[in-house]
C-alpha positions in Angstrom: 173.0 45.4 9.2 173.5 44.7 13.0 174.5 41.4 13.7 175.3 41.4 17.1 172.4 39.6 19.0 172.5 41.2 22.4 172.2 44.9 20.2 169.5 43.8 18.8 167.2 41.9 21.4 164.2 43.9 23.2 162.3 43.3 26.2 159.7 42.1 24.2 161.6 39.9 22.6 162.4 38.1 25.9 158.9 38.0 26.1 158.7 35.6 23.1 161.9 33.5 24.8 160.0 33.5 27.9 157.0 32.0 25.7 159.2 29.5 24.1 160.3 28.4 27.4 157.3 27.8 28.8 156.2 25.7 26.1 159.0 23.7 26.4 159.0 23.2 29.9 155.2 22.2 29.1 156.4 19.4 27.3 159.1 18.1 29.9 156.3 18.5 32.6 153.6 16.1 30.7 156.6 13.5 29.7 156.9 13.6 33.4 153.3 13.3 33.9 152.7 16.0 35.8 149.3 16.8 33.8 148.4 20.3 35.9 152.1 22.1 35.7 152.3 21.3 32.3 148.9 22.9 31.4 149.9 25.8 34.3 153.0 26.2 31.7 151.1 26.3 28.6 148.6 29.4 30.2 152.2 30.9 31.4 153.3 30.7 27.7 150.0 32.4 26.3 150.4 35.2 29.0 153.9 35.8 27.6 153.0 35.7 24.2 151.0 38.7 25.2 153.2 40.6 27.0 155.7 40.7 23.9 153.1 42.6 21.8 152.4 45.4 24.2 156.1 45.4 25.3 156.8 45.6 21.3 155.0 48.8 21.0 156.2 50.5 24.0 160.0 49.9 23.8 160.6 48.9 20.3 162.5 51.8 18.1 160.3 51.3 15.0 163.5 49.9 13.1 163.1 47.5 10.8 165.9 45.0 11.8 164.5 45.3 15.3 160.8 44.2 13.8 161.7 41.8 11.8 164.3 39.7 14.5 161.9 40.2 17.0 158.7 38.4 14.4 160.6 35.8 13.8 161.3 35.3 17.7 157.7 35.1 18.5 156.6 33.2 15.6 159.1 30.2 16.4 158.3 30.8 20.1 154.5 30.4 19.0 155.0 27.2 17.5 156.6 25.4 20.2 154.0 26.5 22.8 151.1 26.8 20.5 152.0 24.3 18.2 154.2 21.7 19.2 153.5 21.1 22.7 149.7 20.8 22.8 150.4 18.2 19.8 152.9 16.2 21.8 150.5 16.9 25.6 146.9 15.7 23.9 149.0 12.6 22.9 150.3 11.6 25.9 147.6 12.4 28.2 145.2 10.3 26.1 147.8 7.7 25.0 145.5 6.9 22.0 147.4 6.2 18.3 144.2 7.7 16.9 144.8 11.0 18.9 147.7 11.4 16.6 145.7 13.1 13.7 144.4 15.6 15.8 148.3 15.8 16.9 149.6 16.1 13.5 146.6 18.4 12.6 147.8 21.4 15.0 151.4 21.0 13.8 150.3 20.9 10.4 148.0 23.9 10.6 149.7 26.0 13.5 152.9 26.1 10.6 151.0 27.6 7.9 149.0 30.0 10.1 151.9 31.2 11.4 153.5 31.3 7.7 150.3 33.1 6.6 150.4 35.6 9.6 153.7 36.8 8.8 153.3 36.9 5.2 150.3 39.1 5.7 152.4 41.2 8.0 154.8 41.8 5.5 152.8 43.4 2.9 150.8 44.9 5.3 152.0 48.6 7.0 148.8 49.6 8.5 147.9 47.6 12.5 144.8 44.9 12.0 141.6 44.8 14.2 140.9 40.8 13.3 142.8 37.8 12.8 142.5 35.7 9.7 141.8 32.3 11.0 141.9 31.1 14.5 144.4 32.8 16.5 147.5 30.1 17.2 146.9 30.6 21.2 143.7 29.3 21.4 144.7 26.0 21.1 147.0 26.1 24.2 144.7 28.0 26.0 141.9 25.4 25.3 143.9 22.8 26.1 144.9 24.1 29.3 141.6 24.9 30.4 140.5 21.6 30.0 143.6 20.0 31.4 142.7 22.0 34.2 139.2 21.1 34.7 138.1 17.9 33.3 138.0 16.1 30.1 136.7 13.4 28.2 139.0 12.0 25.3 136.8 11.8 22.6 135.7 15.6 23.2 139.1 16.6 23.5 140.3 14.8 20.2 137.1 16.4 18.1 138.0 20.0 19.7 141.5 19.7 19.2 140.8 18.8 15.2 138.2 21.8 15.2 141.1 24.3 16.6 143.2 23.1 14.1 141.0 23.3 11.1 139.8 27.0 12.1 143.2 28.1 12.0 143.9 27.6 8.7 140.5 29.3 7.8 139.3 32.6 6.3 137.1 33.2 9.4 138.2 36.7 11.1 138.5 36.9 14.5 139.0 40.2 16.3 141.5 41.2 18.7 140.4 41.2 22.2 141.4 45.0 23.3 138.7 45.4 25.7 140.2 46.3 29.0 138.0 44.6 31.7 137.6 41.3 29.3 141.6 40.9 29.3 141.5 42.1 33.2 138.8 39.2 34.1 140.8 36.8 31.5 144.0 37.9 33.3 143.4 37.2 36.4 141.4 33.9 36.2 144.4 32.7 33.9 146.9 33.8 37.1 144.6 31.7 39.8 144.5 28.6 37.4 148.3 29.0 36.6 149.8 30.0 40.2 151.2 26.2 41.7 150.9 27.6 45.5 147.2 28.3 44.2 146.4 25.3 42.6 145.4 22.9 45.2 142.6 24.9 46.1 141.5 27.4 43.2 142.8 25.8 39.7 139.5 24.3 38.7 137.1 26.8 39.2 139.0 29.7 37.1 140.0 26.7 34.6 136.0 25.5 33.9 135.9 29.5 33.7 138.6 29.9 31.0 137.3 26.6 29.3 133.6 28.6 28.7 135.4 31.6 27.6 137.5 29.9 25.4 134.8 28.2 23.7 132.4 31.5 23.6 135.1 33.0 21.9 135.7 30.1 19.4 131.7 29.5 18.9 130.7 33.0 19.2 132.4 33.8 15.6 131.8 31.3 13.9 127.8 31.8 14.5 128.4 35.7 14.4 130.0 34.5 10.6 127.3 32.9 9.6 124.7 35.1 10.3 126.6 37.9 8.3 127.0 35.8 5.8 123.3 35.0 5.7 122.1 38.6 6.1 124.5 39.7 2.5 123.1 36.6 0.8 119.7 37.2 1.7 120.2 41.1 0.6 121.5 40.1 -2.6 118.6 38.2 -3.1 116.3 40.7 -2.4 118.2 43.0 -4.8 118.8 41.0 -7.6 114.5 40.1 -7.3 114.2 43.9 -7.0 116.5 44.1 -10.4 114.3 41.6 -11.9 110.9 43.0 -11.3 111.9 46.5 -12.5 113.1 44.3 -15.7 109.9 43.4 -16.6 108.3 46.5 -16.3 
């Protein structure tokens, strides 16, 4: 087994790093209280985290010590963008104890989704249309958009503990591969997250992202339901069909 890091590292795995970073820099950036770079950071982060899967499937070999090195990179990567930072940014932009649930919540929950995710990756060979649960992301993207735009703490506390819970649920949520939806998302995510930009431009792409975000969150969820609704109320109908037939 290759142990040597630099024979092992991709492009896309310096995707991840670059991920990783941003998150991190997120973090120094709110401690400083610079509330708009540290949310530009956190949209820089979910661009990179991105990048590495498409960069994955281009450039990567297929090998297996390759796949796994590089999983591991952007799962740790995800969790200090997606999971550590937005817990340590609500905090301190709120400066509210009780914001410290919903704080400990998207730790709590961003670990075992991420745990989940790669577990399910490892037994499974064949690429996935849907998430199971929330993508990690969201949060970060979420949060950015509404550091970006405008926010209300209580709102932010309740969506923050909604993000979290959904994570850890069974609720599928597909993979955005449409090209112009990634395109629009792209490029209203670049305006928000440019600084030279962001005197002028930030908060109209940001309340943009903030409605996507939330259409995207919302729109499964009811999409879900209604599913569910339609097989219960066909199973109904089929087990009354069952029963009438019965009696004759």
């Amino acid at each position: 087994m290759e142990t040597n890091i630099l024979k092992i590292i991709t492009l896309a795995d310096i995707a991840s790093l670059a991920n990783g970073l941003c998150g991190f820099f997120s973090i120094i950036s709110i401690l400083q209280n610079n509330v708009i770079l540290s949310a530009q950071l956190l949209l820089l982060a979910v661009i990179f985290d991105a990048m590495d899967g498409t960069l994955a499937r281009l450039f990567n070999s297929g090998n297996v010590e390759h796949d796994v090195f590089g999983e591991t990179i952007d799962s740790l990567s995800d969790m200090v963008s997606f999971g550590v930072a937005p817990a340590v940014i609500i905090y301190m932009i709120t400066g509210q104890l009780y914001v410290l649930i919903a704080s400990a919540l998207i730790v709590i929950c961003g670990i075992l989704r991420l745990s989940r995710y790669n577990t399910i990756s490892a037994f499974t060979d064949a690429p996935t249309t849907t998430f199971i649960g929330l993508p990690i992301p969201v949060t970060s993207f979420i949060l950015a958009a509404f550091m970006l735009s405008s926010y209300n703490v209580m709102l932010l506390f309740v969506v923050m503990i909604v993000l979290s819970i959904l994570m850890v649920t069974d609720i599928e949520y597909p993979k955005i591969k449409e090209i112009p939806i990634i395109v629009i998302v792209l490029i209203l995510m670049i305006l928000a997250a440019i600084p030279s930009l962001n005197a002028m431009l930030y908060k109209i792409p940001a309340y943009l992202l903030l409605i996507l975000g939330l259409l995207y969150v919302v729109g499964i969820i009811a999409i879900s339901i209604y599913d569910n609704r339609n097989i219960n109320g066909k199973l109904q109908e089929f087990d009354d069909f069952t029963n009438i037939l019965n009696k004759r």
